[in-house]
The first five atom37 places (N, CA, C, CB, O) and aatype in JSON, in Angstrom:
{
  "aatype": [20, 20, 20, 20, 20, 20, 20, 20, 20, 20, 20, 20, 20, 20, 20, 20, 20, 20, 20, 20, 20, 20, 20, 20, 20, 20, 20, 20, 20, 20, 20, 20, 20, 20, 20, 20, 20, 20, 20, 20, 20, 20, 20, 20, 20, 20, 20, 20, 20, 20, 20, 20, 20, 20, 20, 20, 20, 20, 20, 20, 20, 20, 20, 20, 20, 20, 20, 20, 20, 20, 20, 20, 20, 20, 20, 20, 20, 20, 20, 20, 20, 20, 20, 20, 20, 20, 20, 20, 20, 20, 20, 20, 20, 20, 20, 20, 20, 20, 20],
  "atom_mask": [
    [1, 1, 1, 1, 1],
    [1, 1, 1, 1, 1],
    [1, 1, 1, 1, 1],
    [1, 1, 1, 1, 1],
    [1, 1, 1, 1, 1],
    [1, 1, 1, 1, 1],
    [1, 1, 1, 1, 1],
    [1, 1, 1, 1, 1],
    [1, 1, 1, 1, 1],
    [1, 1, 1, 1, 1],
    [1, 1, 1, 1, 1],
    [1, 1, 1, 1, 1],
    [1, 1, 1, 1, 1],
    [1, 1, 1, 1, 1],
    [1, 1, 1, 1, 1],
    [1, 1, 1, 1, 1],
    [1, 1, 1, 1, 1],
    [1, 1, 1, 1, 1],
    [1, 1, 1, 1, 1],
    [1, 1, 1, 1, 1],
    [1, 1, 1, 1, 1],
    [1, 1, 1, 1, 1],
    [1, 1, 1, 1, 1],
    [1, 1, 1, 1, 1],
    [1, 1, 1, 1, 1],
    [1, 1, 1, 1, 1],
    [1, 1, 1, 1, 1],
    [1, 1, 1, 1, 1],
    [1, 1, 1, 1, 1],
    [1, 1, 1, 1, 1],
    [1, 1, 1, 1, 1],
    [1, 1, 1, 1, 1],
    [1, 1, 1, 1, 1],
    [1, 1, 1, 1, 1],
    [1, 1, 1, 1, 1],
    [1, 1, 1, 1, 1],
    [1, 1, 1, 1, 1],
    [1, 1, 1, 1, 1],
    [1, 1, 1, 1, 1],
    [1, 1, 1, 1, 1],
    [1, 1, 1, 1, 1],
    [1, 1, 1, 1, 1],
    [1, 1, 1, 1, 1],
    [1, 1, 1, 1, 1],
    [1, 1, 1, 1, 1],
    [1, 1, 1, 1, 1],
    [1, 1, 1, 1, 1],
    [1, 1, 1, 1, 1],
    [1, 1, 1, 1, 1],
    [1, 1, 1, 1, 1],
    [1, 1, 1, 1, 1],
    [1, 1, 1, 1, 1],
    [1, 1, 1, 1, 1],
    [1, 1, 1, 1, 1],
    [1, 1, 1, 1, 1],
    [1, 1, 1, 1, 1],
    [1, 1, 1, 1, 1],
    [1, 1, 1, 1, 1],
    [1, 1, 1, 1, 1],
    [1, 1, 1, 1, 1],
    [1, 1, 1, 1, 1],
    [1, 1, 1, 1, 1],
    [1, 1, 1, 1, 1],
    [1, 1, 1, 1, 1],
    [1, 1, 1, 1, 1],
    [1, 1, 1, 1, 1],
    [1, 1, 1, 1, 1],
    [1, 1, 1, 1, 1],
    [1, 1, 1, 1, 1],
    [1, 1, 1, 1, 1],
    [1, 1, 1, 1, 1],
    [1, 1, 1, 1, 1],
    [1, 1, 1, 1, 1],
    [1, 1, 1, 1, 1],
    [1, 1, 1, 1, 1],
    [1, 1, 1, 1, 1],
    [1, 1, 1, 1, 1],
    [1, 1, 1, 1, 1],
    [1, 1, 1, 1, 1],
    [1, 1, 1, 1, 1],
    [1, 1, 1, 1, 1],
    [1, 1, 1, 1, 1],
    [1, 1, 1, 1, 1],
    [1, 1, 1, 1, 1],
    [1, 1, 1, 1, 1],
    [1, 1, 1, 1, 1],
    [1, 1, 1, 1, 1],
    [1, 1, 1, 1, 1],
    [1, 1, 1, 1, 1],
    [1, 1, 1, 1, 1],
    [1, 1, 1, 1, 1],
    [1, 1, 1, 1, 1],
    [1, 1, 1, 1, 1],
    [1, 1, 1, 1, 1],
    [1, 1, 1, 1, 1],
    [1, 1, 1, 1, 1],
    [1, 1, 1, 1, 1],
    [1, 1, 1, 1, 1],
    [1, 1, 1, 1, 1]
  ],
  "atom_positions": [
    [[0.82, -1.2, 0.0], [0.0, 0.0, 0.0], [0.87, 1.26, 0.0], [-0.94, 0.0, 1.21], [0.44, 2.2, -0.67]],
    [[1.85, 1.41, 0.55], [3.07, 2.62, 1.07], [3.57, 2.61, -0.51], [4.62, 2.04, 2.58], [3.71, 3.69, -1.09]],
    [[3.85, 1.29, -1.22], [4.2, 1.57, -2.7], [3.67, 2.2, -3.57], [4.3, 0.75, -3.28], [4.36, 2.75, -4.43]],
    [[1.78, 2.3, -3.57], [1.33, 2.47, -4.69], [0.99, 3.85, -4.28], [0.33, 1.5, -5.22], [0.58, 4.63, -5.14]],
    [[1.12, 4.22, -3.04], [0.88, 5.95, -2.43], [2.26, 6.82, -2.72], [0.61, 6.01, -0.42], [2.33, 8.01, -3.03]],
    [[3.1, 6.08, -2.56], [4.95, 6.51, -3.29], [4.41, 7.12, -4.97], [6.46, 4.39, -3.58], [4.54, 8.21, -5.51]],
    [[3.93, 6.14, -5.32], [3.92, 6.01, -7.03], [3.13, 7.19, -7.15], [3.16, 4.51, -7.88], [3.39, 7.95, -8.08]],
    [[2.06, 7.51, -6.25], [0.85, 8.65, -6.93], [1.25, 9.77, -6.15], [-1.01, 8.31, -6.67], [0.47, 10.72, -6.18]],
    [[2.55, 9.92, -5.28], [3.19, 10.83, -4.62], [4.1, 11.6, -6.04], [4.1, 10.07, -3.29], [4.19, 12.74, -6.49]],
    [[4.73, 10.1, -6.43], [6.15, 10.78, -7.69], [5.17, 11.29, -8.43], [7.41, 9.58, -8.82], [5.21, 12.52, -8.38]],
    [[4.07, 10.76, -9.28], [2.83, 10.78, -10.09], [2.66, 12.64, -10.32], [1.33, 9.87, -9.09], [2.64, 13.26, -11.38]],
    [[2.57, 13.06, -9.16], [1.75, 13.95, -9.06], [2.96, 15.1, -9.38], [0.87, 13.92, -7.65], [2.82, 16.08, -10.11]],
    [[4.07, 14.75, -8.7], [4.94, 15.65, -8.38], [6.17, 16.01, -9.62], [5.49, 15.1, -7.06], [6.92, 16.99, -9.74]],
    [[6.01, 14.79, -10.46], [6.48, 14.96, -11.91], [5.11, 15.56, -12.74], [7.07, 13.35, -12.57], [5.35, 16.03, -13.85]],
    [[4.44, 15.56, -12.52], [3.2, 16.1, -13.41], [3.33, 17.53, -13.32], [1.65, 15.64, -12.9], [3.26, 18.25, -14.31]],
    [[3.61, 18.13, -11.68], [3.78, 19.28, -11.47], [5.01, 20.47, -11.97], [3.69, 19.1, -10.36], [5.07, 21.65, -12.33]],
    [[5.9, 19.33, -11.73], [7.76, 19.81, -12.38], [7.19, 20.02, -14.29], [9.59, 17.69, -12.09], [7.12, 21.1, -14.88]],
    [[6.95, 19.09, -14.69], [6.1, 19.17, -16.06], [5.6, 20.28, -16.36], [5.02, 18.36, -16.15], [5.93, 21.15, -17.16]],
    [[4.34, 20.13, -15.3], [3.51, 21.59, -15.69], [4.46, 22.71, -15.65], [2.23, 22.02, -14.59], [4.61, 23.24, -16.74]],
    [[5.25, 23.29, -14.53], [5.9, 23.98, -14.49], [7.26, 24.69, -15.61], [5.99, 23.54, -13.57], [7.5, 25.85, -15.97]],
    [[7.88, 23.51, -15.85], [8.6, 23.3, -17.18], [8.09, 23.94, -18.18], [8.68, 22.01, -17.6], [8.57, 24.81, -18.91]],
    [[6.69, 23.24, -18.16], [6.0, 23.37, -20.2], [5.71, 24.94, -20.01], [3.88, 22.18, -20.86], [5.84, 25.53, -21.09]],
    [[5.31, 25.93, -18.77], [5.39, 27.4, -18.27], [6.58, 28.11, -18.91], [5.55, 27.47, -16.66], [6.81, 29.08, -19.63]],
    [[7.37, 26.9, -18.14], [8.51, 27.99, -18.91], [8.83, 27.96, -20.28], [9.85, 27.86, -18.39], [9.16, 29.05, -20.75]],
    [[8.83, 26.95, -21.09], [9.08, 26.94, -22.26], [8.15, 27.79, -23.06], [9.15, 25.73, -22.62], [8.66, 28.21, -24.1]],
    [[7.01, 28.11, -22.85], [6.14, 28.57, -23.38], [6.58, 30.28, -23.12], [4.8, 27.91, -22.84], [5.99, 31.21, -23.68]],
    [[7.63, 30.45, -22.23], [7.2, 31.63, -22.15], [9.17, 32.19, -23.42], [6.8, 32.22, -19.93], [9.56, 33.16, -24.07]],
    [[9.62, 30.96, -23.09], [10.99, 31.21, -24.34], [10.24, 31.28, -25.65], [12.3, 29.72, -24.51], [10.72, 31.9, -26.6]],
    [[9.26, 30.76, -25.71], [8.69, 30.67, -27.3], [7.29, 31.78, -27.33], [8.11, 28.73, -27.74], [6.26, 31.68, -28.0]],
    [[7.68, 32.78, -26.39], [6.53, 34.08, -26.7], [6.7, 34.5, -27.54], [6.34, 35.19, -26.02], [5.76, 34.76, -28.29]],
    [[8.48, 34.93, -28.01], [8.39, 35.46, -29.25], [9.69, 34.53, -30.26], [8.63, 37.25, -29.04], [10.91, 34.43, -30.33]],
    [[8.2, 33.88, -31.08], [8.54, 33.4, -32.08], [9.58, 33.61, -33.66], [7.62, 33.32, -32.13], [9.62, 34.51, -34.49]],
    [[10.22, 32.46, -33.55], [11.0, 32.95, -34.87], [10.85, 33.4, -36.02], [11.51, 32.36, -35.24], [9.79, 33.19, -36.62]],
    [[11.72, 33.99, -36.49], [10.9, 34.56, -37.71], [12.15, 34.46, -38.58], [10.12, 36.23, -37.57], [13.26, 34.28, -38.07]],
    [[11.9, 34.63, -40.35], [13.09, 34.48, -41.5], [13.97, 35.42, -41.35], [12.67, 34.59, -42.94], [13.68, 36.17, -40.41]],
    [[14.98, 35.7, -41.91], [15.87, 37.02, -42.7], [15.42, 36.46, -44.3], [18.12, 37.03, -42.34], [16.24, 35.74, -44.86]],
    [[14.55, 36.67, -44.79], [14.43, 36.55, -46.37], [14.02, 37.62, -47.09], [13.56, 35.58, -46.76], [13.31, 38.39, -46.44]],
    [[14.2, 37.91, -48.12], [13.98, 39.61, -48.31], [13.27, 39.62, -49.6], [15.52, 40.66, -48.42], [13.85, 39.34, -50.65]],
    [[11.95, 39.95, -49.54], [10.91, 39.96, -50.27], [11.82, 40.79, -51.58], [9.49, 40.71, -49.46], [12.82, 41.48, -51.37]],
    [[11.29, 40.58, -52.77], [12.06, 41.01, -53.69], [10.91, 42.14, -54.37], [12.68, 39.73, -54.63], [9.74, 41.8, -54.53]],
    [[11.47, 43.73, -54.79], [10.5, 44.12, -55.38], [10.16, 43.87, -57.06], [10.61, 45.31, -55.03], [10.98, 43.42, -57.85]],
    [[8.95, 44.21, -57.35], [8.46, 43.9, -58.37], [9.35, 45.1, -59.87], [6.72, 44.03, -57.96], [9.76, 46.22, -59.56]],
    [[9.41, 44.84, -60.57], [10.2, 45.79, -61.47], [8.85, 46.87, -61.93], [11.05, 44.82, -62.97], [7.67, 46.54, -61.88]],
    [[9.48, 48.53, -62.49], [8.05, 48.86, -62.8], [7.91, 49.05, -64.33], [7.57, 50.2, -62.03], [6.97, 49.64, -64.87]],
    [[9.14, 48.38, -65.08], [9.15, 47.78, -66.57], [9.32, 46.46, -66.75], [10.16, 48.3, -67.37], [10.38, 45.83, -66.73]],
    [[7.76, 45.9, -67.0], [7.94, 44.79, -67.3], [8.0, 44.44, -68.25], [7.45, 44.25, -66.97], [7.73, 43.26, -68.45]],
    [[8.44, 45.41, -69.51], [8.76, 45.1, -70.86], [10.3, 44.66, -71.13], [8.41, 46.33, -71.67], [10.81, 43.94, -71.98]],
    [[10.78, 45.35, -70.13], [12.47, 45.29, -70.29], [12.64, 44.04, -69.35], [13.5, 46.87, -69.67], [12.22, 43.93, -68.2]],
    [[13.54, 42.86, -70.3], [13.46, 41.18, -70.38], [14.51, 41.33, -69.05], [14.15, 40.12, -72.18], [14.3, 40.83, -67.94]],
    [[15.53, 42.04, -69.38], [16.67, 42.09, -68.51], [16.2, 42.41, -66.79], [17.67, 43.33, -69.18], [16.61, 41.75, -65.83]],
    [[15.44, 43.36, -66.75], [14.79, 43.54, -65.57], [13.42, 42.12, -64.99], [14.11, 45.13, -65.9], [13.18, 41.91, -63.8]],
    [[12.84, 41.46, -65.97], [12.08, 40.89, -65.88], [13.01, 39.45, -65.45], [11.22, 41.11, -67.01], [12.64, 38.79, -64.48]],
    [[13.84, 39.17, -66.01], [14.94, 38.1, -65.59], [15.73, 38.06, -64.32], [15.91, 38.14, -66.51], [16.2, 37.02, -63.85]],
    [[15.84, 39.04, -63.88], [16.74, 39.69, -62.52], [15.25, 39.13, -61.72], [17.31, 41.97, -62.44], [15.28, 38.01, -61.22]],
    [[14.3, 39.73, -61.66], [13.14, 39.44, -61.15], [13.0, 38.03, -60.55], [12.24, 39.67, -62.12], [13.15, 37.58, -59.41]],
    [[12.65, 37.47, -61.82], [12.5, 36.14, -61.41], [13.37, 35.3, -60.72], [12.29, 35.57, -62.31], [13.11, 34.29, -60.06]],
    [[14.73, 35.98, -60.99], [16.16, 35.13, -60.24], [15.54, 35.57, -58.81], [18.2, 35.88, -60.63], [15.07, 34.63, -58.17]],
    [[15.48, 36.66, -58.3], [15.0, 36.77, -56.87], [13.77, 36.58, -56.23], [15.19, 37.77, -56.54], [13.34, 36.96, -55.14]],
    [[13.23, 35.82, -57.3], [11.65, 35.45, -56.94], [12.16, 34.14, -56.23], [10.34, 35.19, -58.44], [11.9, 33.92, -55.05]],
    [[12.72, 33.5, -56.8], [13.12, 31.89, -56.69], [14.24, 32.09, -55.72], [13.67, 31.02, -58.26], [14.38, 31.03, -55.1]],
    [[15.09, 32.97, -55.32], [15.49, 32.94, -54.05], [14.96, 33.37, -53.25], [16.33, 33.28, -53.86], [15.39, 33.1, -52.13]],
    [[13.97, 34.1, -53.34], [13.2, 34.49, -51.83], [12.21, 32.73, -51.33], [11.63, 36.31, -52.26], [12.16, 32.2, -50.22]],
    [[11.55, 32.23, -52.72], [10.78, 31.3, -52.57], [11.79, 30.24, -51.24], [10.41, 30.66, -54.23], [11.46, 29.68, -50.2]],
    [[13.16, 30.4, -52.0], [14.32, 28.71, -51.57], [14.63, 29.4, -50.04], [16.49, 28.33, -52.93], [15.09, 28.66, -49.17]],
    [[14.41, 30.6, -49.78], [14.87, 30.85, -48.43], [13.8, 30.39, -47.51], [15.22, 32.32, -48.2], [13.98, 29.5, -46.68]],
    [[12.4, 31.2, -47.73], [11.13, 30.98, -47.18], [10.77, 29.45, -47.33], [10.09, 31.91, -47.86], [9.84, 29.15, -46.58]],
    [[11.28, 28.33, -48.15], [11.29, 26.97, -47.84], [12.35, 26.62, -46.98], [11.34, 26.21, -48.96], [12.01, 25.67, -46.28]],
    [[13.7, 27.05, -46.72], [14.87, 26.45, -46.22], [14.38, 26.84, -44.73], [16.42, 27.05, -46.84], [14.82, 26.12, -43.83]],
    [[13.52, 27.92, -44.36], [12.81, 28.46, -42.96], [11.79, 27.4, -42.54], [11.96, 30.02, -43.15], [11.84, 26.73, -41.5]],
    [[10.89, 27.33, -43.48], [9.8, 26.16, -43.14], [10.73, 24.85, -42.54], [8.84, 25.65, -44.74], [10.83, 24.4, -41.4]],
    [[11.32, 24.47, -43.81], [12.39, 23.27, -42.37], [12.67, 23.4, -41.9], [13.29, 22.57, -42.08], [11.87, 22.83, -41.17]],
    [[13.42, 23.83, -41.18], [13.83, 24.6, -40.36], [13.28, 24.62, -38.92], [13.72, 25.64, -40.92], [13.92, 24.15, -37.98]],
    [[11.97, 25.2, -38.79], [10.98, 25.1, -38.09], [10.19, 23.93, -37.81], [10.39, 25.82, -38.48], [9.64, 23.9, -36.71]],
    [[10.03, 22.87, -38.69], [9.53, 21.71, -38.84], [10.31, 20.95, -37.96], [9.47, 21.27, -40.14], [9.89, 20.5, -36.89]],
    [[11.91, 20.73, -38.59], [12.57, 19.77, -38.14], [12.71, 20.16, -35.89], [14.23, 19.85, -39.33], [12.66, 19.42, -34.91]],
    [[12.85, 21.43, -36.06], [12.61, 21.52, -34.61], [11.47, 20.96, -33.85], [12.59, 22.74, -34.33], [11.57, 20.32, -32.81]],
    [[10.19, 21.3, -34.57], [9.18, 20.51, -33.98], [9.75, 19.02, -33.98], [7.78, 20.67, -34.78], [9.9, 18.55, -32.85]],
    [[10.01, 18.41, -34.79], [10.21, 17.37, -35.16], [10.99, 16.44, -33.57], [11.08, 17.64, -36.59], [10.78, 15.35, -33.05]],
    [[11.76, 17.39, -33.33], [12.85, 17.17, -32.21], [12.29, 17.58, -31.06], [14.19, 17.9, -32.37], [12.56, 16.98, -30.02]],
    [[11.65, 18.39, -31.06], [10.53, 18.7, -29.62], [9.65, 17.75, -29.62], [9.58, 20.13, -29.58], [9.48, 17.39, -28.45]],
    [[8.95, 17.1, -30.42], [8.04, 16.06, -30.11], [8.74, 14.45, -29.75], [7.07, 16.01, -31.4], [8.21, 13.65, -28.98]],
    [[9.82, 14.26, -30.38], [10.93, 12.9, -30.13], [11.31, 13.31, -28.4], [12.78, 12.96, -31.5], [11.06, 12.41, -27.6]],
    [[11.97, 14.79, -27.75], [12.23, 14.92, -26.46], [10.95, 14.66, -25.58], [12.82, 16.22, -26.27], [10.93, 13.95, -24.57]],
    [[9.68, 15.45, -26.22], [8.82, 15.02, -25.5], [7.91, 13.32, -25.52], [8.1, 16.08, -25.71], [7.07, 12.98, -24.68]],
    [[8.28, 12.64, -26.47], [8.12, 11.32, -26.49], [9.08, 10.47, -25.46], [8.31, 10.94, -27.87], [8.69, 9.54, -24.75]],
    [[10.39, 10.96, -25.54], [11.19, 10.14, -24.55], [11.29, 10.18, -23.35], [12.18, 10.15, -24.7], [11.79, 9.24, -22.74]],
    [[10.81, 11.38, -22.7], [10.64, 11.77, -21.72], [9.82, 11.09, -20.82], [10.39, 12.74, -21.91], [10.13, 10.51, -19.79]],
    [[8.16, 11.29, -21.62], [7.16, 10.31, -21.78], [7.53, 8.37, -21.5], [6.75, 10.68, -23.38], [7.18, 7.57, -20.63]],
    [[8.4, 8.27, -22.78], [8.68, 6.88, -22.34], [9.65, 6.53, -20.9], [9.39, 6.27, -23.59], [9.47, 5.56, -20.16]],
    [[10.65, 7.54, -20.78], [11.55, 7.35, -19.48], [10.42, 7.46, -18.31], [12.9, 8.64, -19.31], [10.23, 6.39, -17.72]],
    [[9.68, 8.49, -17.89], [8.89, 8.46, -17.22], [8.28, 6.78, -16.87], [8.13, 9.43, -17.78], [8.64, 6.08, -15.93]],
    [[7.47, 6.49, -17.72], [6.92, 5.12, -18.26], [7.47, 4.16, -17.65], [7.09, 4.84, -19.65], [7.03, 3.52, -16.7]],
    [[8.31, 4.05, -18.12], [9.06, 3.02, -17.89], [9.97, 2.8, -16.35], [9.9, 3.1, -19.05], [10.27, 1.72, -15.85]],
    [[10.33, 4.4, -15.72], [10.78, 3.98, -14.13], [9.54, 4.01, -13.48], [11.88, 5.03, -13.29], [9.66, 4.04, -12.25]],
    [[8.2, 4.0, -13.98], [7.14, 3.97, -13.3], [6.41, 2.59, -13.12], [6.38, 4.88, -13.84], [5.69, 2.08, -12.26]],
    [[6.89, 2.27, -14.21], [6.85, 0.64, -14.19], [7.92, -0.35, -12.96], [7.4, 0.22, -15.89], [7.73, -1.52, -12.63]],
    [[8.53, 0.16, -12.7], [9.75, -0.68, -11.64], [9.3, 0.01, -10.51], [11.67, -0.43, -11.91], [9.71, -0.47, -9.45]],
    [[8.47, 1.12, -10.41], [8.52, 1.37, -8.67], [7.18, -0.06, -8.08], [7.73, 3.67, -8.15], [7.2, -0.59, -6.97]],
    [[6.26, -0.34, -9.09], [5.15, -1.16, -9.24], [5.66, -2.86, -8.4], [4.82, -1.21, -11.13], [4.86, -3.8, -8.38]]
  ]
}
């Protein structure tokens, strides 16, 4: 009985360190990341090929930056959800041996 009141003692008290934690992280991620990619302006002769070509070269690098950001951002989630999975499983699993 002293075991399974231990278990909903740790239970509670890692739930709380948790809660507390996910507080703080939330408050590092108030302000969110953002690109350096630099919108390209539009030419105001779009007859002249040479200007219309320059254009498009910086259309397609603004596009490859604003994708190289999206990963970027992804792959972090990506790695925040694997820390918070293992965590999850470590938890799990020494919770299983106090049993």
């Amino acid at each position: 009985m002293a075991t399974r009141r231990s278990v909903i003692i740790l239970a509670v008290t890692l739930v709380s360190l948790l809660l507390g934690g996910a507080e703080i992280l939330a408050q590092a991620d108030d302000v969110p990341p953002s690109h350096s990619c630099e919108q390209p302006s539009k030419p105001y002769d779009l007859s002249n090929s040479a200007e219309v070509e320059n254009f498009s070269g910086e259309v397609e690098e603004y596009k490859n930056c604003i994708n190289e950001f999206v990963e970027e951002q992804n792959e972090a989630i990506r790695n925040h959800q694997q820390a918070a999975q293992d965590a999850i499983n470590e938890w799990n699993n020494f919770a299983r041996g106090l049993q």
